[in-house]
C-alpha positions as CSV (number, residue, x, y, z in Angstrom):
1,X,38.0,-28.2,27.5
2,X,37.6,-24.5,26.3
3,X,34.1,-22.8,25.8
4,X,32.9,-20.7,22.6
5,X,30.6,-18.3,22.2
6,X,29.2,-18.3,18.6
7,X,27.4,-15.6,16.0
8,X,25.8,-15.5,13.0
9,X,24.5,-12.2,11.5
10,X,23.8,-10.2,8.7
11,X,25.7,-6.9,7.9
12,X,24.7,-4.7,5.4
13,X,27.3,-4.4,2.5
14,X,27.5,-0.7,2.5
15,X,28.6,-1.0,5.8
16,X,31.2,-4.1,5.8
17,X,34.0,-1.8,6.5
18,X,32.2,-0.2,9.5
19,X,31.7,-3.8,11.1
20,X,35.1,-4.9,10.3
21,X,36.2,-1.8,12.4
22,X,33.9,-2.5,14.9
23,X,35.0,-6.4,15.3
24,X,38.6,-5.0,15.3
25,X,37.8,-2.5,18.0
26,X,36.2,-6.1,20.2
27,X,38.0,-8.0,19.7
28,X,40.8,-6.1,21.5
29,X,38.6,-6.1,24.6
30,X,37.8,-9.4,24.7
31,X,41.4,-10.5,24.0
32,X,42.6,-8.2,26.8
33,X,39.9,-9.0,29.0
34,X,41.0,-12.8,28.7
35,X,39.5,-14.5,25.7
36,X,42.1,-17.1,24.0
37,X,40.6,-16.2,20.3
38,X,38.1,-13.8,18.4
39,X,37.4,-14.9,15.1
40,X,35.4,-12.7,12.2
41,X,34.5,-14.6,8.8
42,X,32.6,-13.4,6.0
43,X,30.6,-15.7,4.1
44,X,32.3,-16.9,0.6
45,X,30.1,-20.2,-0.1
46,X,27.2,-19.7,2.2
47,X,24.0,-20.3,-0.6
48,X,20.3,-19.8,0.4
49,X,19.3,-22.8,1.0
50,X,15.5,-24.0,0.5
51,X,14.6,-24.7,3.9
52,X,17.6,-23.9,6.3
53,X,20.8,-22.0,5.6
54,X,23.1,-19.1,6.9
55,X,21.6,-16.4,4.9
56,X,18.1,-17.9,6.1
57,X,18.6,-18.1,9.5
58,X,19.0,-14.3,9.7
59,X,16.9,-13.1,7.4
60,X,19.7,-11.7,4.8
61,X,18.8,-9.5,1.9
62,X,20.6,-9.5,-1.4
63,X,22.0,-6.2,0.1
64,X,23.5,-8.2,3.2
65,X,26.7,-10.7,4.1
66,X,26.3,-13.1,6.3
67,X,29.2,-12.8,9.1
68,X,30.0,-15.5,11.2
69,X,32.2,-15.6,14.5
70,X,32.9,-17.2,17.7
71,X,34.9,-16.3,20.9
72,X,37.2,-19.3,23.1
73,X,37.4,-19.3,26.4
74,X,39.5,-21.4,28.5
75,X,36.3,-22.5,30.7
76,X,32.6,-21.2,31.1
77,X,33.4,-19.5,34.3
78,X,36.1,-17.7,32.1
79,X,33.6,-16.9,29.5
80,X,31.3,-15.5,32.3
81,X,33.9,-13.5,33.7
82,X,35.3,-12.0,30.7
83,X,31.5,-11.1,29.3
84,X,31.2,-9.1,32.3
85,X,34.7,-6.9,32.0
86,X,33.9,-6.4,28.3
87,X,30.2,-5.0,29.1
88,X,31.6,-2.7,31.5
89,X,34.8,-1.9,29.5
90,X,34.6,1.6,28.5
91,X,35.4,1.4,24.9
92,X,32.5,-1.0,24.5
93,X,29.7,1.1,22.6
94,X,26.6,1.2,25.0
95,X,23.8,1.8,22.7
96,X,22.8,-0.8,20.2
97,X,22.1,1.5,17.6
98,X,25.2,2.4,17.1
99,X,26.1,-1.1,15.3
100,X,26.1,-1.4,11.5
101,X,23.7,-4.0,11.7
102,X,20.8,-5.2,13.2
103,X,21.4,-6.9,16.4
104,X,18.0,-8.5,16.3
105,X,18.4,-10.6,13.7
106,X,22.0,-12.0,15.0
107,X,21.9,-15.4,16.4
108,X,24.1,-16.3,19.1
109,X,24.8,-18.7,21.6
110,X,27.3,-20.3,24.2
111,X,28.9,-24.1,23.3
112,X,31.1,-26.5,25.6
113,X,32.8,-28.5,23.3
114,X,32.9,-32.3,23.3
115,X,36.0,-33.0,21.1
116,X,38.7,-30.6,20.3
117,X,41.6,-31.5,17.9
């Protein structure tokens, strides 16, 4: 079974293109570090719900799209392997700020899957 590393975060409109960019930029490095898929998505159908949503979950303003995005890895130990390379891979940006969003609101995570089809 793989292993999938999944995100969920707000980008400011006015800066979608900059992200995009961005996500472009890593998800060569994690594809050439070893990673079997990067996937970006930007929400199209993702309402605010009353008590739990997307949008919710990371605090989006009406100025803000909700992004959503996962890595596979062919195992955990890969995953953990791979994270390291990329964090030391100079074209990674080292300072947070630099991202056109705010990385404290993203939510993210690491899953094993139980059923693959």
């Amino acid at each position: 079974m793989s292993y999938v590393d999944g995100f969920v975060l707000a980008v400011p409109k006015q800066k979608l293109d900059a992200y995009k960019e961005m996500a472009r930029k890593a998800g060569a490095v994690w594809m050439d570090h070893g990673a079997l898929a990067f996937v970006e998505c930007v929400g199209d159908d993702v309402p605010y719900g009353e008590l739990t949503s997307f949008p919710r979950a990371v605090q989006a303003t009406e100025e803000e799209i909700v992004v959503f995005s996962w890595i596979v890895y062919k195992s955990r130990e890969d995953r953990d392997t791979i994270n390291a390379k990329v964090m030391a891979d100079p074209r990674m940006p080292k300072d947070m700020s630099e991202m056109p969003f705010d990385g404290k609101r993203m939510i993210y995570g690491g899953f094993r899957p139980f059923l693959e089809l």
